[in-house]
N, C-alpha and C positions, 0 to 999 in steps of 0.2 A: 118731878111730880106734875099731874095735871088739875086743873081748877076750872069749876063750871060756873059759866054765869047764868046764877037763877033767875033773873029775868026771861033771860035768851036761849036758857039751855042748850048752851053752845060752847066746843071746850075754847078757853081761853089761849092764846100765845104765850109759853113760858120762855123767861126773854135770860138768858145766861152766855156767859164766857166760853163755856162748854160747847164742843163740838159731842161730846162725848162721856159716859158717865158710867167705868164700869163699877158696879157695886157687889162686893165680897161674893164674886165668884169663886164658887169649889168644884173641884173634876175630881172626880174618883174612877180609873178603870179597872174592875178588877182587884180593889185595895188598894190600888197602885193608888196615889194622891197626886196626880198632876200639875193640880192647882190647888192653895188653900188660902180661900178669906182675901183674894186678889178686892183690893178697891184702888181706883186709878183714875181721876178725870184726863182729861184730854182737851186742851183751848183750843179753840177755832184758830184756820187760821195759822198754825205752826207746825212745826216739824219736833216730833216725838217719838223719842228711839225707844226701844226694849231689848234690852244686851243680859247678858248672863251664859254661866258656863252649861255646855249640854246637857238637856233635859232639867231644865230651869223651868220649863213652860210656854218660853215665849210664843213657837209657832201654837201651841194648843190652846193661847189667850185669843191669838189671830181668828181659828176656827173656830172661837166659840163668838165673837164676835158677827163674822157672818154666819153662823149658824151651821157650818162643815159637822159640829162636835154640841150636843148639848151640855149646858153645866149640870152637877149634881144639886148645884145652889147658886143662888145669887142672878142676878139681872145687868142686863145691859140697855142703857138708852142714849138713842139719838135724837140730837140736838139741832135740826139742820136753820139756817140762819132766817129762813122764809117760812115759814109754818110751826107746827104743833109739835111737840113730843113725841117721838116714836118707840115703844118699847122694842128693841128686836130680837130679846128672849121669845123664842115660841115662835119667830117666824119663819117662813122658808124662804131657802139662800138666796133664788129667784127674785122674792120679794122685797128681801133689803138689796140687793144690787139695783131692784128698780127705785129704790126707797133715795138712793144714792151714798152707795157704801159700795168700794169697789176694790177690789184685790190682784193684785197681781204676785203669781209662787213665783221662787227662788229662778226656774228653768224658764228661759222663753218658749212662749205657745203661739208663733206666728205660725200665719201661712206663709210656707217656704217657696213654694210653687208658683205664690200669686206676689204681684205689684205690693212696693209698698202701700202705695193710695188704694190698692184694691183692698188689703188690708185692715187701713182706715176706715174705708165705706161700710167694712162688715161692721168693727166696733160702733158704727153710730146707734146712737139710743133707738132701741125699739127695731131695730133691726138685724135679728138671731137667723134667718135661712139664707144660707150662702147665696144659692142661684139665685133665685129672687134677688136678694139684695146688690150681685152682683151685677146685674144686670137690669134692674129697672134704674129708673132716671135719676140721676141725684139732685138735688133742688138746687137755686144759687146759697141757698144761707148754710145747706149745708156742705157744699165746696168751700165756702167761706171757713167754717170751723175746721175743715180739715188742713186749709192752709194756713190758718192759725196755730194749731197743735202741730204740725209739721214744722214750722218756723220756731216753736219753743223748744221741741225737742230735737232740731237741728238734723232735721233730714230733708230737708225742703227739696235738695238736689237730686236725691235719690229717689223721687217720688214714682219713678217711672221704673226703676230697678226690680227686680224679684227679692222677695224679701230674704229668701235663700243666699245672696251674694254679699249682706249683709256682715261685719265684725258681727263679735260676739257681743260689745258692747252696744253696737248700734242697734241690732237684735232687743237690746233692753229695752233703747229707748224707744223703739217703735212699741213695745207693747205697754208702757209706760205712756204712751203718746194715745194707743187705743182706747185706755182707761180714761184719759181726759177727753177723747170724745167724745164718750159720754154722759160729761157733765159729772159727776161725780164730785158731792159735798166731803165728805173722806174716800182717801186712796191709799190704800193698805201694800205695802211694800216688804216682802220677804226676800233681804239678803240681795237690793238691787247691783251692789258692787263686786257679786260675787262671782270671781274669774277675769275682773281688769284687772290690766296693768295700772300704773300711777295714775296716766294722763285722764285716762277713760275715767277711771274711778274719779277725780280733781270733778270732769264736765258732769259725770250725773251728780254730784254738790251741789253744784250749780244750777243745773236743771230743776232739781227739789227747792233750791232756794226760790225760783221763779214761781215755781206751781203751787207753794202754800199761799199765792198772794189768792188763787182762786180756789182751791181746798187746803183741807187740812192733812195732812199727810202723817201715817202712823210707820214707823220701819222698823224692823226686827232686823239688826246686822251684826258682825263680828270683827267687823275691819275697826280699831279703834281710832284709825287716824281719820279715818269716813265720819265714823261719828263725831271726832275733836272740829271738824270742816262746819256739820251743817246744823247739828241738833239745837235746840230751843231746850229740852225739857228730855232726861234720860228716866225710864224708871229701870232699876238694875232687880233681875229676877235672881231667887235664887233656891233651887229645891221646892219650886213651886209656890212659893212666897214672893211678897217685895221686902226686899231687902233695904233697897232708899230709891230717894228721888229727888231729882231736882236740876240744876245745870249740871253742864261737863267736867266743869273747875269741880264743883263739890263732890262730887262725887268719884273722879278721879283721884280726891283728897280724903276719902272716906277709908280708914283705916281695915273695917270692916270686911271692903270691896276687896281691898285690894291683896287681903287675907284670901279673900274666899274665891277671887274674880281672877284678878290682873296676877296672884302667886300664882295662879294656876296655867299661868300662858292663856287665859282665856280659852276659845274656842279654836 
């Protein structure tokens, strides 16, 4: 919520744990109920899965988040650590990825053609047309951020490579690495471990382990062992509901789940 000060008439800083605040979200398409009565916060700051069996909802909570999908009901707000409250019901997509709300789908969307670092250069904030961006000057602070996001997501080597020659895994992490270009207070991840093998899958863990020091990271996955590695905080969907929430252990231990979830081979 927001509060004004009547002196100043000026909205105040609401000051929460919350990176994020969905409240009773409902999708209806068609009669179809996609979503019903979803409420979920989200802490700064962690790593927060959303698992459940097909058509539970999870990717349709994702887009109504950034705004892909409007709800029938209910609100979303953000909570970024330096300013004001953000409703981002009602905005457009554009505006919260500028807001700092950033998504990456399931399939990587590199450029295949160009450098990894040319790559990079496109993702930096504020800069969306290719040539231009390809080709004007980079600053030093920002070769700096790319060599920093480059060294987290462990392509530093590759930087000069086409992003085409790239594994499938490494593929991930470069657009994983795009999205912390720039900046991004939440970074929304669909199904990052989807198509490693062990080892691959083990290093994005690890990489997520790093990057919630500087966002909060939301993921929607299927790999249960992915999730047992990195999650902070699971909410389990189910039939468009939440079903529970809470760590791995408990939930893993939920009789409920594992009736409705893990009997079913999952996803």
């Amino acid at each position: 919520m927001s509060f004004i000060d009547t002196e100043l008439h000026r909205p105040i800083k609401y000051r929460t744990g919350k990176a994020l605040d969905i409240k009773s979200i409902s999708v209806e398409f068609d009669g179809f109920k996609a979503l019903t009565d979803v409420t979920v916060g989200v802490k700064r700051n962690s790593i927060h899965f959303f698992i459940g069996p097909n058509g539970a909802g999870k990717t349709t909570l994702l887009d109504i988040i950034c705004a892909k999908t409007k709800p029938t009901s209910g609100t979303v707000h953000f909570y970024p650590e330096e300013g004001y409250e953000i409703l981002l019901t009602g905005m457009k997509e554009y505006a919260i990825a500028n807001a700092g709300v950033g998504r990456k789908f399931q399939v990587p969307s590199v450029f295949t053609e160009l450098s990894v670092y040319d790559n990079m250069v496109l993702s930096l904030s504020g800069n969306k047309r290719i040539w231009s961006s390809i080709f004007r000057k980079v600053t030093p602070k920002e070769n700096d951020i790319i060599a920093d996001v480059l060294d987290k997501v462990g392509l530093t080597s590759h930087a000069n490579e086409k992003a085409g020659s790239l594994s499938h895994g490494q593929k991930q992490w470069l657009e994983i690495g795009m999205q912390l270009a720039a900046r991004p207070k939440i970074i929304m991840l669909d199904e990052p471990a989807a198509g490693m093998g062990k080892p691959e899958t083990f290093r994005t863990g690890e990489l997520l382990k790093r990057i919630k020091d500087i966002c909060t990271v939301i993921v929607v996955e299927h790999d249960m062992e992915f999730v047992k590695q990195v999650a902070d905080t699971v909410t389990v969907l189910h039939e468009g509901m939440v079903l529970t929430e809470g760590n791995i252990d408990d939930v893993l231990a939920n009789e409920t789940v594992q009736k409705v979830y893990l009997g079913r081979g999952g996803e």
